[in-house]
C-alpha positions in Angstrom: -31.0 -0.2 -2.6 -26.9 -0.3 -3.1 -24.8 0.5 -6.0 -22.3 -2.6 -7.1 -19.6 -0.7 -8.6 -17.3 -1.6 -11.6 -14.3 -2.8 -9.8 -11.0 -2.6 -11.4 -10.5 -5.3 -14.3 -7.1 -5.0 -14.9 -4.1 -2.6 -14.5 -4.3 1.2 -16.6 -7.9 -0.1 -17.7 -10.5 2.6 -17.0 -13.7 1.4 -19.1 -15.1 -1.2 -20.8 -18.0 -2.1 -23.2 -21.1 -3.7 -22.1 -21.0 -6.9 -24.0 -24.2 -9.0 -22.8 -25.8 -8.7 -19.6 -26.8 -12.1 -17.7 -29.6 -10.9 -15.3 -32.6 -8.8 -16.0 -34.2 -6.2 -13.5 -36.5 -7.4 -11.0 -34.5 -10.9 -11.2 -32.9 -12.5 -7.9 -29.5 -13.4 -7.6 -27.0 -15.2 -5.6 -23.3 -13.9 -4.3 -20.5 -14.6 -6.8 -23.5 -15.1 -9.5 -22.1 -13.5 -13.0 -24.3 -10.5 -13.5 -22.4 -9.4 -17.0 -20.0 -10.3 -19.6 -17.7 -6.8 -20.4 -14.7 -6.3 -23.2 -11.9 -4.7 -22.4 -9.0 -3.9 -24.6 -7.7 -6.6 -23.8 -10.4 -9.5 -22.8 -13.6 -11.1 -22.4 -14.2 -10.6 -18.4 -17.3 -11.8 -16.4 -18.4 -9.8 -13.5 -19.9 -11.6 -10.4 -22.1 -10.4 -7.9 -20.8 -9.3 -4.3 -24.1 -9.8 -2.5 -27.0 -11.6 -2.8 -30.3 -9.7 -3.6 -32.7 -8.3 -6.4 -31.3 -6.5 -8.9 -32.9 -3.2 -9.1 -31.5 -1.2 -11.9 -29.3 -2.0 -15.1 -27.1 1.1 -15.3 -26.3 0.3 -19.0 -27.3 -0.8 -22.1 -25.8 -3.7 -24.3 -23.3 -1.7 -26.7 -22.7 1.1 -23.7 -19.1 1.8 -22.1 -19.1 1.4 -18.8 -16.4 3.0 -16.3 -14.5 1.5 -14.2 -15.5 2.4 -10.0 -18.6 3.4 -11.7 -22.1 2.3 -10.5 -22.9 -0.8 -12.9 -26.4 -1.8 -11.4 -28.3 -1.2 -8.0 -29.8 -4.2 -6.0 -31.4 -4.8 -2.9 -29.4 -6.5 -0.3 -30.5 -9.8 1.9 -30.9 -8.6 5.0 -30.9 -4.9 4.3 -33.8 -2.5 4.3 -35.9 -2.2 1.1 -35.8 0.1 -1.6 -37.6 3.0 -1.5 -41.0 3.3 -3.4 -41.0 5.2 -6.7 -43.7 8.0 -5.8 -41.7 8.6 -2.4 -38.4 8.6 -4.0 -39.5 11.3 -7.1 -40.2 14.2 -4.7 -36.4 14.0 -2.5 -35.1 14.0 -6.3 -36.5 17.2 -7.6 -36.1 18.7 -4.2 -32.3 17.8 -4.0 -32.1 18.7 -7.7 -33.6 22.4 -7.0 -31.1 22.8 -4.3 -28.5 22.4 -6.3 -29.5 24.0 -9.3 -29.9 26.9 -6.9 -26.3 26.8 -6.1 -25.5 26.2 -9.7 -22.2 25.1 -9.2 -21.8 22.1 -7.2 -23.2 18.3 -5.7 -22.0 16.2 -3.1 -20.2 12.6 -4.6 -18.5 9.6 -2.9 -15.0 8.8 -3.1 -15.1 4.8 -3.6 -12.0 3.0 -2.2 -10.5 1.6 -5.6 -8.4 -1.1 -5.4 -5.2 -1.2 -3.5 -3.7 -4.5 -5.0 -4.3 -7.7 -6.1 -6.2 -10.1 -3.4 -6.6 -6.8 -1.0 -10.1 -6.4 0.1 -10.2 -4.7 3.2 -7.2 -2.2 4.6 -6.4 -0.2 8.1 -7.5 3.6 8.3 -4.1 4.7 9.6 -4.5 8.4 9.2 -6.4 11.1 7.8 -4.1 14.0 5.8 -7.8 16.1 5.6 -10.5 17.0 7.6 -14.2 17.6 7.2 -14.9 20.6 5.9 -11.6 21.4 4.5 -11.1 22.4 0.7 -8.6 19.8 -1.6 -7.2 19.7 -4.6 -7.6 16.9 -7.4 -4.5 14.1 -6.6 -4.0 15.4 -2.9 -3.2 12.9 -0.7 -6.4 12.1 1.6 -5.4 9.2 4.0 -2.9 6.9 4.6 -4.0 3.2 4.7 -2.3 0.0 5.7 -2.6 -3.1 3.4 -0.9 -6.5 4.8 1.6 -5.9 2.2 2.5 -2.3 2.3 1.4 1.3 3.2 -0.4 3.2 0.7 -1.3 7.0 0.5 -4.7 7.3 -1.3 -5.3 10.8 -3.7 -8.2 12.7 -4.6 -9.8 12.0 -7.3 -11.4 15.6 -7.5 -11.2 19.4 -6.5 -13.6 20.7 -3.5 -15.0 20.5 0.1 -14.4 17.2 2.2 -17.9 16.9 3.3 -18.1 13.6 5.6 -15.1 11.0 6.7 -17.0 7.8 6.8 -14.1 5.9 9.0 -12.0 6.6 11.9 -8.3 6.3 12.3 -8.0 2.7 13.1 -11.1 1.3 11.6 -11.4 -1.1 8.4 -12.1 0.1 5.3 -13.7 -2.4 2.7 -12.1 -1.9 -1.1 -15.0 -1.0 -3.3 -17.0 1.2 -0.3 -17.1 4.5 0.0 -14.0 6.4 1.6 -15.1 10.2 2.0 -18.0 12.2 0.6 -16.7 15.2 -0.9 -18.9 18.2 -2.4 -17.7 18.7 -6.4 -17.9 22.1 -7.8 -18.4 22.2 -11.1 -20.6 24.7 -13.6 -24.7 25.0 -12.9 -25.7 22.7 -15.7 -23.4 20.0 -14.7 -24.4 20.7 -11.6 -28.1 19.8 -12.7 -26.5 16.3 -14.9 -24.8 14.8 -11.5 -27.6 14.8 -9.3 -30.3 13.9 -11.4 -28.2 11.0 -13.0 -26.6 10.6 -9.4 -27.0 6.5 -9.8 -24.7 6.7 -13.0 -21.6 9.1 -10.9 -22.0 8.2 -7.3 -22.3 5.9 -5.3 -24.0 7.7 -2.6 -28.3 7.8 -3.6 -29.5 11.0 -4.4 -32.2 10.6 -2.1 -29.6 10.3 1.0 -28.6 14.0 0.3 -31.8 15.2 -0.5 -33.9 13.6 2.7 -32.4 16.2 4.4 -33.0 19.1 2.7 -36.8 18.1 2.5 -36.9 17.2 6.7 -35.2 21.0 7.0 -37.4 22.5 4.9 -40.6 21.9 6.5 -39.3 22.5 10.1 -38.0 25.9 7.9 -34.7 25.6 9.7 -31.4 26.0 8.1 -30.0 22.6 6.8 -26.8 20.9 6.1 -27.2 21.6 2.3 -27.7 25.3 3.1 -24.6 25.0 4.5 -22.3 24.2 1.5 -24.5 25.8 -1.3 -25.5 29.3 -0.5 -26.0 32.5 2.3 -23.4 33.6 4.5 -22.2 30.3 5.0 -20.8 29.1 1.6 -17.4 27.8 1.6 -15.0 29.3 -1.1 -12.8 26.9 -3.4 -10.3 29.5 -3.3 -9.5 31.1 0.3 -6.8 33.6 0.5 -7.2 33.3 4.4 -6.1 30.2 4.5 -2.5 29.3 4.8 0.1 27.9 2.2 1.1 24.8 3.3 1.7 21.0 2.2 -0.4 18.1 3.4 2.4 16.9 5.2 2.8 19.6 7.1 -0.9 20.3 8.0 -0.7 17.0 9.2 2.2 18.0 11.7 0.6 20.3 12.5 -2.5 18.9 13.7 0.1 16.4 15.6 1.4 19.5 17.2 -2.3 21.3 18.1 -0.6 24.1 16.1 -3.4 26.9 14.4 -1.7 27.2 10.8 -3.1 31.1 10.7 -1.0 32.1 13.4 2.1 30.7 12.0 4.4 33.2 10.3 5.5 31.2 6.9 9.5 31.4 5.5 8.7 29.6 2.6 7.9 31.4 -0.9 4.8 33.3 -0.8 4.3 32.9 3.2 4.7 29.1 2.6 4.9 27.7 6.1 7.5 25.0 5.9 8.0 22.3 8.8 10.8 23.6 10.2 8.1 26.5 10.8 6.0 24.2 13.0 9.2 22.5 14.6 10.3 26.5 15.9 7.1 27.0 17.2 6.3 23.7 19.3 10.2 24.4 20.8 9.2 28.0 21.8 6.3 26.8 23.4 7.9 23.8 25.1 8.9 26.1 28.7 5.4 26.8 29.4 4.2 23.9 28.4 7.5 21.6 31.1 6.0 24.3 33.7 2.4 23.1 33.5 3.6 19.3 33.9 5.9 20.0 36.7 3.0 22.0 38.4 1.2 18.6 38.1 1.1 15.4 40.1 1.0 12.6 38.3 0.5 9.2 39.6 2.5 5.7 38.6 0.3 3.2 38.1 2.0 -0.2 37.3 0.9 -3.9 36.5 -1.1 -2.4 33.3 -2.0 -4.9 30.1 -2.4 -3.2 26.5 -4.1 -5.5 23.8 -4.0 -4.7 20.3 -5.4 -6.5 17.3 -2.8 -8.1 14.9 -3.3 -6.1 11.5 -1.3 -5.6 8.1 1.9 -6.7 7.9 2.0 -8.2 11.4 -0.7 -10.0 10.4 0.3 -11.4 7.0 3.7 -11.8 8.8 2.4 -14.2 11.2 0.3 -16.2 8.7 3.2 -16.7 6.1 5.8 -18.0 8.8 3.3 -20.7 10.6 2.6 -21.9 7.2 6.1 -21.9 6.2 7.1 -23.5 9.5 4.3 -26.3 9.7 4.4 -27.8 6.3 8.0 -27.4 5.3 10.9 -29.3 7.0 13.7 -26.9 7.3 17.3 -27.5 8.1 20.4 -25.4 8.4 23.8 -25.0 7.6 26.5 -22.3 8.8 29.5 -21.1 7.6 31.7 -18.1 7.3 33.2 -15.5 5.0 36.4 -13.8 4.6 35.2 -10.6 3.5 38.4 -8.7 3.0 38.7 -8.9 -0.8 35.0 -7.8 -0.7 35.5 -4.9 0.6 38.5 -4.4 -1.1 36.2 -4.6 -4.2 34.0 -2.5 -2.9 36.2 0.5 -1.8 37.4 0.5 -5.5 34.1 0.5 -7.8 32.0 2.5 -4.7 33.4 6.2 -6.6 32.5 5.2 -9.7 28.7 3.6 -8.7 28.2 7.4 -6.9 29.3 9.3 -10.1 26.4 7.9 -11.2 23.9 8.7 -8.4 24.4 4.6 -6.9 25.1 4.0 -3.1 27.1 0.4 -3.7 26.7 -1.3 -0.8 27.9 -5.6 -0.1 24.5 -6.4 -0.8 24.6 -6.5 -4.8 27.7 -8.6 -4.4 26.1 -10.9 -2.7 22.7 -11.5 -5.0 25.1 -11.4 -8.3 27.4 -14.3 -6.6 24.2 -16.0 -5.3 22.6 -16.1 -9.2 26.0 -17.2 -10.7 25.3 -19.9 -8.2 22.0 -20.7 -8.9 23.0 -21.1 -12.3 25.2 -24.7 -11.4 22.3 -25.4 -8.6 19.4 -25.0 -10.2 17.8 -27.5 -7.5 17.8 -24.3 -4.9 15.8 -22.1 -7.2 12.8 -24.2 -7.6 9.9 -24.8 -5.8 7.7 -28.0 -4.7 3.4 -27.4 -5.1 1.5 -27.8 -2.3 1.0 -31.0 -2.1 4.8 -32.1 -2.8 3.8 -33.9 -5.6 5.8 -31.7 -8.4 8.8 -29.5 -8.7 9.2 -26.7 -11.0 12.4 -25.0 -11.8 12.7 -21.2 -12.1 14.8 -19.9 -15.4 14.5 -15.9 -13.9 16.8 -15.5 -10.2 14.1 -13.6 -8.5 16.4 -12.9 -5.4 14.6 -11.2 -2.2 15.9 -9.0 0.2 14.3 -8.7 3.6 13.9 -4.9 5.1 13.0 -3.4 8.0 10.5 -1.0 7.4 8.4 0.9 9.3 5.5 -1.2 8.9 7.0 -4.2 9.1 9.0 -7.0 7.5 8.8 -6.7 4.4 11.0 -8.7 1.3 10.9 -7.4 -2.4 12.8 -8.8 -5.1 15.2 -8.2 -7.5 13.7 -10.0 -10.7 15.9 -11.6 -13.5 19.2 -11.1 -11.4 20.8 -13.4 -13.7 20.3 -11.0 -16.7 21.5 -7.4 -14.8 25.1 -5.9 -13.9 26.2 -5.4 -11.0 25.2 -1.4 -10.8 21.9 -2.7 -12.4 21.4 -5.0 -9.4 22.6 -2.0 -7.2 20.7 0.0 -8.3 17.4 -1.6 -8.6 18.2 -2.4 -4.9 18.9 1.1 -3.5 15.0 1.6 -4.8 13.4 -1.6 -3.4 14.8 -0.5 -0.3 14.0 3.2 0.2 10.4 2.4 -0.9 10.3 -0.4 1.4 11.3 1.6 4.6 8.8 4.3 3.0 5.9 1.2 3.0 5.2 2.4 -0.4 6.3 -0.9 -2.5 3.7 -1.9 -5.0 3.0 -6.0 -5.5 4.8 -6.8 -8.1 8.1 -5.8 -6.4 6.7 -8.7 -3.2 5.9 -11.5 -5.4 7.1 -13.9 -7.3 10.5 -14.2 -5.3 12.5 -17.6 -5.8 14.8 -17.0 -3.0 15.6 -14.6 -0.2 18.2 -12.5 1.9 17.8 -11.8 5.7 20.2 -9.4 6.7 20.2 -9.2 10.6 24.0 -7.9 10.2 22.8 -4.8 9.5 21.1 -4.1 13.0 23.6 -6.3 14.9 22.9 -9.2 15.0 25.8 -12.2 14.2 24.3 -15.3 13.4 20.5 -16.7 13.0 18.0 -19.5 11.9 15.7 -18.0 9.1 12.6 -19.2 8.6 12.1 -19.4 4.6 9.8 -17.4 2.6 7.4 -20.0 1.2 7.3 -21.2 -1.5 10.5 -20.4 -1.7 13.2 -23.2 -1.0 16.4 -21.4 0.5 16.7 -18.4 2.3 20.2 -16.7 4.1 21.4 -14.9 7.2 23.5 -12.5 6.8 25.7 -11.7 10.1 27.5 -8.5 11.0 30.9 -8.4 10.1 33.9 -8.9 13.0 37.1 -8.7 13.0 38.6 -11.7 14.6 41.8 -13.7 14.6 42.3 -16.6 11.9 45.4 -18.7 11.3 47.0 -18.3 8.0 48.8 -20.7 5.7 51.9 -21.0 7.5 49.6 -21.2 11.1 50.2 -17.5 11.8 47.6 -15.6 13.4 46.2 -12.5 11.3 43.6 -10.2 11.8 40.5 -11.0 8.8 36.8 -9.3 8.7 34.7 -12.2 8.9 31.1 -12.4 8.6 28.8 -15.5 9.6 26.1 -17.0 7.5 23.3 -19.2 8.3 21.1 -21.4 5.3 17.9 -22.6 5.9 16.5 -25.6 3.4 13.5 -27.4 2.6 14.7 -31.0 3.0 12.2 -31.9 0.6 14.1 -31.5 -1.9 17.3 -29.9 -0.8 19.7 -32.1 0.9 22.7 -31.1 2.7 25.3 -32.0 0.5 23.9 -29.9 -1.8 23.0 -26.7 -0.1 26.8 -27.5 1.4 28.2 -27.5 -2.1 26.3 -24.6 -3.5 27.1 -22.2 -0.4 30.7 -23.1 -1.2 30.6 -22.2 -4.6 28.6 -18.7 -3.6 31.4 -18.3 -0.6 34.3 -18.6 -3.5 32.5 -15.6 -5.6 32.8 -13.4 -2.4 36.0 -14.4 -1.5 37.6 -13.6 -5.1 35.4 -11.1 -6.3 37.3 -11.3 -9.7 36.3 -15.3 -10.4 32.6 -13.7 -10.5 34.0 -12.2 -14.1 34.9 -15.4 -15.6 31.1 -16.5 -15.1 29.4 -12.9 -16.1 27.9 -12.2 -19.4 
């Protein structure tokens, strides 16, 4: 028998009311079927099945609330063992219900993988920040997970003892499953609440922590729930042994094979700070180049590695051959006199970081490309799938591409066409730190209308971009040279020039126009000032 749980219904909601319940106990039902109807604040939403199977077990009544990655009924799965009888099951109950009460204090609860974004069922285990057996904190960071959009760190949800990890680093872990068991201390009557109403707060059975304890018990040999509720063994939620220290840097630790107790802390109450760990691993670095040399090691060459194509990679690889197969691109290239831009730039840059902004070219360069738009509307729309309609976007939702350590990854600047220039600056500075962080939520990726590659930035001088579909256009920005130009009077000067390359969907672009509107964008960033005749 599994718990389905509540999954999320919508953002910030946490419960809902049980409005009518379309299957009955006992009744069979197929995958997707709609098992309830549920009000939120906010709407009428039907919940289908994820399996097929026989529902077991309404967890609520018509009129209840439900909670949201709460159990909301228990089913048996197609394909999956049975549940067990009643008479078998009533015995594990009390037993695992005497166990704890004898503790008084505590009972073991899943931590279900909530929902990481919209669309996202499944994610990479990328690390672990805690171990089994190790004490936390309610919001601590537990594990770090990798989406195809983005990397996320997921928090407790509770205080107390991390009692199983139920992936490796590197595995897949389904949204909706469980993540971690972890053993919640609370007083001895809740204690006595949570395991005998286990189906209503956990997803793990009762009778899967108390099969052991009855199995121990008549072999009379110590068990694992001896181990976390009483005797000489019992953990303590408080441990003055154990070493100050951040998640982060236990986890350097660990990276390190550094014991934390045997680490002198500098921080404030014998903190041990990373540059703690860092002082360490350099003092033991001699004895450790001594062993190596003492070594022989043998070059083997003509290896092969082969490694799966996850996350970002993955999603990376699946956008592009869809952008690439169904929409015809072509490309035009030009360049840009970029003196007056930086000319700009060196003015206004003191003022933006009086005010705690880093003003780069890049704002520029999306506030000249929505003053644009605004005469071309043509480049800010998008065809459906079938190229059958075209609909026009009012809001400049202008994409930037970024490099980040997961990845390629392109958030947006939404509205461009209604923000300043240190409003666009400054929403950019923070799409961009949390995109090399992987930490950008989905709203910042979606919804773009048109995009930015910048391979100037790393190098690169000119290239072909491939464009973000749905999207229409995207640009290449090249790195800016210095290189000789003739002037009026065909006298050669010195000018910073940088390259850029358009890419179009011919569909509906053709190259008159994107010729045109790259003009007009080139004349903003040429004379910065004509941008203020068109600003509002």
């Amino acid at each position: 028998m599994k718990d389905f749980i509540l999954p999320d219904i919508g953002e910030g909601i946490v419960e809902c009311e049980l409005v009518e319940w379309l299957v009955a106990e006992g009744e069979r039902i197929e995958e997707d079927q709609p098992v309830a109807d549920v009000m939120t604040d906010k709407a009428l939403v039907q919940i289908p099945a994820m399996h097929s199977g026989v529902v077991r077990k309404l967890y609520y009544q018509k009129g209840d609330i439900a909670k949201v990655h709460a159990p909301l009924f228990a089913m048996d799965i197609d394909g999956e063992a049975p549940a067990m009888p009643a008479q078998d099951a009533e015995e594990p109950v009390q037993v695992a219900k005497t166990a704890t009460a004898a503790t008084g204090a505590s009972h073991v609860e899943d931590f279900v993988l909530p929902d990481i974004g919209e669309g996202i069922v499944e994610c990479e285990l990328v690390e672990w920040l805690v171990s089994e057996g190790e004490v936390i904190e309610e919001d601590q960071p537990v594990a770090d997970v990798m989406t195809d959009k983005a990397l996320v760190q997921i928090p407790s949800k509770f205080s107390g003892q991390v009692v199983k990890l139920y992936y490796q680093k590197g595995e897949i872990a389904k949204v909706h499953t469980p993540l971690f068991a972890i053993e919640v201390k609370t007083d001895g009557q809740a204690g006595d609440s949570a395991v005998s109403h286990a189906p209503q707060t956990a997803k793990t059975p009762v009778s899967a922590i108390a099969a052991p304890v009855k199995s121990c018990m008549a072999k009379n040999i110590p068990t694992t729930t001896d181990k976390f509720t009483g005797g000489e063994h019992e953990p303590k939620l408080v441990n003055p042994d154990k070493p100050l220290a951040s998640p982060a840097v236990r986890r350097l630790a660990r990276e390190l094979e550094i014991n934390l107790s045997q680490v002198q802390g500098s921080g404030k109450k014998g903190r041990v700070m990373k540059q703690d760990l860092l002082s360490q691993g350099q003092a033991a670095e001699p004895v450790a180049n001594q062993e190596a040399k003492a070594q022989t090691v043998q070059t083997i060459s003509g290896g092969t590695r082969t490694e799966a194509i996850r996350g970002i990679k993955a999603a990376m690889a699946k956008q592009m051959s869809a952008s690439v197969f169904s929409i015809p691109h072509f490309s035009v290239s030009d360049e840009i006199e970029m003196d007056a831009l930086m000319a700009a730039r060196a003015a206004l840059k003191p003022e933006f970081e009086k005010q705690g902004v880093k003003l780069s070219f890049m704002p520029f360069i999306i506030k000249a490309m929505s003053l644009a738009l605004k005469q071309f509307p043509i480049v800010n729309s998008q065809v459906n799938e079938d190229c059958t309609e075209l609909t026009y976007f009012d809001d400049h939702n202008i994409g930037m591409a970024v490099d980040s350590k997961i990845g390629l990854l392109v958030p947006n600047i939404k509205g461009v066409q209604n923000l300043s220039l240190f409003e666009v600056a400054k929403e950019a500075s923070r799409l961009i730190d949390l995109a090399r962080e992987g930490k950008l939520g989905s709203s910042d990726l979606k919804g773009g209308t048109i995009s930015i590659s910048n391979v100037g930035v790393i190098g690169g001088t000119t290239a072909t971009p491939v464009i973000n579909k749905p999207e229409s256009a995207i640009v290449a920005l090249g790195k800016i040279q210095r290189l000789p130009r003739f002037d009026e009077q065909d006298n050669v000067k010195a000018v910073n020039i940088m390259h850029i390359s358009w890419s179009g969907d011919h569909r509906i672009i053709d190259g008159a126009t994107m010729v045109r509107f790259s003009n007009l964008w080139k004349s903003y960033l040429e004379n910065p000032l004509s941008m203020l005749t068109e600003m509002k």
